[in-house]
C-alpha positions in Angstrom: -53.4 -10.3 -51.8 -53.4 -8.7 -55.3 -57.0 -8.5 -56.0 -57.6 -6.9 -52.3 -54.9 -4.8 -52.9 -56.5 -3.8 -56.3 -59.7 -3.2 -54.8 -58.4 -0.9 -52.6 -56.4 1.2 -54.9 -59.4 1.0 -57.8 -61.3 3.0 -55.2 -58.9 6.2 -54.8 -58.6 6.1 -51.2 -55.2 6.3 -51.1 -54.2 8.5 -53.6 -53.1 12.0 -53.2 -55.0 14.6 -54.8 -55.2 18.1 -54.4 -58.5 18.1 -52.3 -57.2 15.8 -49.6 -53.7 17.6 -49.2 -54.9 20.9 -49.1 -57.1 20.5 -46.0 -60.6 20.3 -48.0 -62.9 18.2 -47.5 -64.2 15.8 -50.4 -67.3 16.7 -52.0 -69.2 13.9 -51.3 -69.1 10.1 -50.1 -67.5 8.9 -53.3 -64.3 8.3 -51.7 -66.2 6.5 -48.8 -67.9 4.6 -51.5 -65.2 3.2 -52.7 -63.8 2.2 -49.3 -66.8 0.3 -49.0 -66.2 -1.0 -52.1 -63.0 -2.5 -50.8 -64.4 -4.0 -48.0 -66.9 -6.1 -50.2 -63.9 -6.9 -52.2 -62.1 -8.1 -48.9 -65.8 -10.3 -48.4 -65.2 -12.0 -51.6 -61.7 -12.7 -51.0 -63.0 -14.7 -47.3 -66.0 -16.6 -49.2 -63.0 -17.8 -52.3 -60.9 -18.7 -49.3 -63.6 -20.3 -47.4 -64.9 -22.2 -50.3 -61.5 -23.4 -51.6 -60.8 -24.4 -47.8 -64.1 -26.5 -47.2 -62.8 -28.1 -50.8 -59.4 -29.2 -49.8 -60.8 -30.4 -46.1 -63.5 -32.8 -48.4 -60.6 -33.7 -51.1 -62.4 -32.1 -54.0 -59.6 -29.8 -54.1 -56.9 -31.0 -56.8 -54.5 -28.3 -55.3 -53.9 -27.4 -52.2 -52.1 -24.2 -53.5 -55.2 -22.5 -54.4 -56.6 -22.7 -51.0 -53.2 -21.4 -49.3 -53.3 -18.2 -51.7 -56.5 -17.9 -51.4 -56.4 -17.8 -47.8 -52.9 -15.3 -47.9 -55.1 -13.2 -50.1 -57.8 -12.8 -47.9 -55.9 -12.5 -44.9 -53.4 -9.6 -46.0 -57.0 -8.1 -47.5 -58.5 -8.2 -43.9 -55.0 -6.3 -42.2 -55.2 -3.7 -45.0 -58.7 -2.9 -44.7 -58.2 -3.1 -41.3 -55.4 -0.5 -41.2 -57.1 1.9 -43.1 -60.3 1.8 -40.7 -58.0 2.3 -37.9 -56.3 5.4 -39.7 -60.2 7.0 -40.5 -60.8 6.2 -36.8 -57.4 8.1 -35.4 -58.5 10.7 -38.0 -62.5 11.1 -36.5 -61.1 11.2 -33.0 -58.3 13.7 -33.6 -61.1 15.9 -35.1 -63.0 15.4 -32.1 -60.1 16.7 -29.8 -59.6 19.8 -31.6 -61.3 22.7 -30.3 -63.8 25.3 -32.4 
């Protein structure tokens, strides 16, 4: 969950800066960039969780802790990028609705 979370935040998404509360726009995909970034981040997290997972189900895995976190990790990883797709999404469509 940390190192998701930590992906996340390492890209500045979700901090508040004087561009993105004033109403202007970003001046460039950086920030979308990063998100990206995150997502790859939440991709590494799945193949850790898978590989520790196809370990414990062969019993090469010494402890099955490692797998569990590894699984939590990815999981909580997944809702958060999740989330933050759906928010960009709300975001594009209330856009849409407003009129020029």
């Amino acid at each position: 969950m940390q190192a998701g979370v930590q992906a996340v935040a390492q890209s500045g998404y979700l901090e508040a800066d004087a561009s993105r509360t004033s109403g202007v726009a970003g001046t460039g995909g950086a920030a979308f960039a990063g998100v990206l970034g995150a997502v790859d981040g939440a991709q590494a997290l799945q193949a850790e969780s898978k590989t520790l997972a196809l370990k414990a189900v062969t019993g090469d895995l010494t402890d099955i802790h490692q797998a569990t976190l590894a699984s939590s990790r990815a999981a909580v990883t997944l809702e958060l990028v999740a989330a933050v797709r759906n928010k960009g999404v709300e975001a594009f469509n209330e856009i849409m609705r407003m009129q020029a």
